[in-house]
C-alpha positions, 0 to 999 in steps of 0.5 A: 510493475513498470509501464511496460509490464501494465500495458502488456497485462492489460492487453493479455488480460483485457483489464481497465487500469482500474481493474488492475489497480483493484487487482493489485490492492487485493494481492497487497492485502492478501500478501500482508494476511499471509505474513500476519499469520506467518508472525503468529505461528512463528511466534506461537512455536517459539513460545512453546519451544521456549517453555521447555528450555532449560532458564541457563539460556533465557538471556539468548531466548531474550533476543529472538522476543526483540526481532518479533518485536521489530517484525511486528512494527513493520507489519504493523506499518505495512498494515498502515500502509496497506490498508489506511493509506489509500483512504486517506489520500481522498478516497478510492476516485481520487486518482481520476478527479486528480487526472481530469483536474491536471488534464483541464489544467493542461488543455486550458494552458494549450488554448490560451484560456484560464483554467476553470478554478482561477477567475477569467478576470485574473488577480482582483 
């Protein structure tokens, strides 16, 4: 969603952006759910399917096995992704202390003095 897109959701929705932000986590963990049970039930299937065919065409039942395999190490990184990411970037208030610090930065470098991190009397 593009800048644009947000402010209109926020103004029609009456969202905070950490509202929004919520909201789009869920649906991230929630569209993975779907895909997860998705994979399970495909593969189910094709087990049962593959138990009944006749072994002449076992060499051709091989490779479907490879594209779960494959589609299971995405979902497997999309989980990652998803769910372990976001903790581990610093946490869910990371955003904000990131902001704060990069705007105090920013006034500090506006009025001339040094930021609050680095000492007032310069290299020692």
């Amino acid at each position: 969603m593009n800048k644009q897109e947000f402010q209109e959701a926020m103004r029609v929705e009456g969202m905070t952006r950490r509202e929004w932000e919520i909201r789009r986590q869920v649906r991230r963990q929630a569209a993975w759910w779907r895909e997860a049970a998705t994979l399970l039930t495909v593969v189910t299937i094709t087990s049962v399917v593959n138990l009944g065919a006749p072994r002449m065409i076992w060499w051709a039942q091989h490779w479907i096995w490879v594209a779960f395999t494959v589609w299971g190490v995405i979902l497997l990184g999309r989980g990652l992704v998803i769910f372990w990411l976001p903790g581990l970037v610093g946490g869910p208030d990371w955003e904000e202390r990131k902001v704060s610090e990069l705007m105090a930065r920013r006034e500090a470098a506006r009025v001339g003095a040094p930021p609050a991190d680095e000492p007032k009397g310069g290299a020692q």
